[in-house]
N, C-alpha and C positions, 0 to 999 in steps of 0.2 A: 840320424844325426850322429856327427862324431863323437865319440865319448868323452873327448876333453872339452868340447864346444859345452857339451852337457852339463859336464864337470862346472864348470866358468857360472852356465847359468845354475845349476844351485845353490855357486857361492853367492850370485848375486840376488837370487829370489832369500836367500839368511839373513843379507845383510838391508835387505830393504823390507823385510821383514820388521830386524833387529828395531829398526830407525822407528817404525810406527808406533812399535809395543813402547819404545821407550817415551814417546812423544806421549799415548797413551795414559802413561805410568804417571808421567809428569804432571798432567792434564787432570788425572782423577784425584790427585791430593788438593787441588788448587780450592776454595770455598767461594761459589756462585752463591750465596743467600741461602741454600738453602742445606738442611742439616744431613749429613750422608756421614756414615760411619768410617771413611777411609780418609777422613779430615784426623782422626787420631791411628791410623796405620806407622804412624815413626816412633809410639811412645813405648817403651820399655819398662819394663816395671821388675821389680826384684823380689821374686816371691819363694822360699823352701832355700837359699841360699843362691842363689841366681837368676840373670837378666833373662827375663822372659816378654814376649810381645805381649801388649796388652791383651788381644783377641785369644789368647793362648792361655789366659789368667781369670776372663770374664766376655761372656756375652755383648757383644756392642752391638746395637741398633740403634731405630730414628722410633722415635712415639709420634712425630707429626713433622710436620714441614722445617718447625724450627728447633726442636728438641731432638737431641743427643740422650740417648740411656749406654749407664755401660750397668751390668748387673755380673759381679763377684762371684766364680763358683764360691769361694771362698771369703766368708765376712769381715774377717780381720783384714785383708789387704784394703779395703774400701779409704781408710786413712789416705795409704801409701800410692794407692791409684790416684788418688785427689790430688797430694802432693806432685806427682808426676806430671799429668795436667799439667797444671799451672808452671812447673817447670818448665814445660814445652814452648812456654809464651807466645798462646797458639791466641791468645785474645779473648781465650774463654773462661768463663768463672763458672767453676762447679760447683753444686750444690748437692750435699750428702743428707742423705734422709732415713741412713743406718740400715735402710736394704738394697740400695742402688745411688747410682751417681745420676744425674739431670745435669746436663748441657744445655742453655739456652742460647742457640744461634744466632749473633744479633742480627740485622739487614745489614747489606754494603749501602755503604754512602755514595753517590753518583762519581766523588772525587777517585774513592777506592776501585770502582766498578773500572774506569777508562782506566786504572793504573794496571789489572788485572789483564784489561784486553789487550795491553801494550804488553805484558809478561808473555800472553799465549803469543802474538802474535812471532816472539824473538825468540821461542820454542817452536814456532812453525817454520822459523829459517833455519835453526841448527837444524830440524828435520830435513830440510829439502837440501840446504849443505850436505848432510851425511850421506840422502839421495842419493846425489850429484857424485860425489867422492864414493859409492859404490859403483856407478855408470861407468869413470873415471876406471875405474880400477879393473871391470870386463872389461872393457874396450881394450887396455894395455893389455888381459890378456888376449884377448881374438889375435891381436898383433904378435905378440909373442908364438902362438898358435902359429900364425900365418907365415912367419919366419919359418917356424918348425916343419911346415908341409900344408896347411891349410891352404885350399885352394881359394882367389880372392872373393870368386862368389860367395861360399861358404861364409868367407869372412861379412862381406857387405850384408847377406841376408841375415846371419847374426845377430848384426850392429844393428838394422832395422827392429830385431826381435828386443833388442834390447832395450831402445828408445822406447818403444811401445810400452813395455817391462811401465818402466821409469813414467810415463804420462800417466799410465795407469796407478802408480803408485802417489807421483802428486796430487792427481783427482783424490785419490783417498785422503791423504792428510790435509786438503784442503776443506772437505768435506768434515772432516771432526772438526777443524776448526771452526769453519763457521756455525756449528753446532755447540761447540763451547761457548763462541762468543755469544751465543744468541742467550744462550741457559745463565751467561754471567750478564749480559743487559737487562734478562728480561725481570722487571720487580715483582 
């Protein structure tokens, strides 16, 4: 295979990469009912004179399906972590028991549940947009290529590789999807 054909498909296997992780990213903050520690992954906490991630400051984990622990290397931030929390206006009320924090996760209401699935579902179009606009972007260059000296087979069988690329990769963000969706219906 040409080197710059080559060239084209690594740029497109990055950026359809890029598209999934992010969709991924997006997907794992979101709270389906049940308690998972990357529901507090944004909160920041100010500990020895600077912003540090909470996970960086104290232990976070789940003690059960609906409980959140976070547990402090350090005891005196326990305050300052709590306060944070609650700044986040994440929904959550922590409760300090002077060796650890306690998260109780409440249930999604049916009304919250469809508003969630309507969130994933417009994270699953910027993904397959960004897709599309990677696809977009080989193809201009195969043609660009093809100007240059690529011959048109080269170019056509390509394009086919490409497309393939591209179904394979909607299968995939399809598939997390209806696995989010299912993990955000199911009670």
């Amino acid at each position: 295979m040409n080197e710059d054909v080559q060239m084209q498909f690594e740029i497109l296997e990055e950026g359809l990469t890029g598209s999934v992780d992010h969709l991924q990213q997006e997907l794992i903050k979101l709270r389906a009912g049940k308690a998972n520690p990357h529901m507090l992954s944004g909160i920041t906490v100010e500990s020895y004179g600077q912003q540090s991630p909470l996970n960086q400051v104290a232990n976070v984990g789940t003690m059960d399906a609906q409980t959140i622990v976070v547990q402090p290397w350090d005891k005196t931030l326990i305050p300052i972590i709590e306060k944070e929390i609650q700044k986040a206006n994440l929904g959550f009320n922590p409760q300090n028991n002077g060796e650890r924090i306690m998260i109780n996760v409440p249930p999604l209401t049916e009304e919250r549940r469809r508003e969630l699935v309507k969130f994933v579902k417009s994270e699953e179009e910027n993904c397959k947009i960004s897709i599309r606009s990677a696809r977009r972007e080989a193809l201009d260059g195969f043609k660009k290529l093809k100007e240059d000296g690529l011959s048109e087979d080269e170019q056509k069988r390509a394009e086919a590789q490409v497309q393939e690329k591209i179904d394979e990769y909607i299968k995939k963000v399809e598939s997390i999807i209806a696995e989010k969706e299912k993990e955000i219906m199911t009670v």
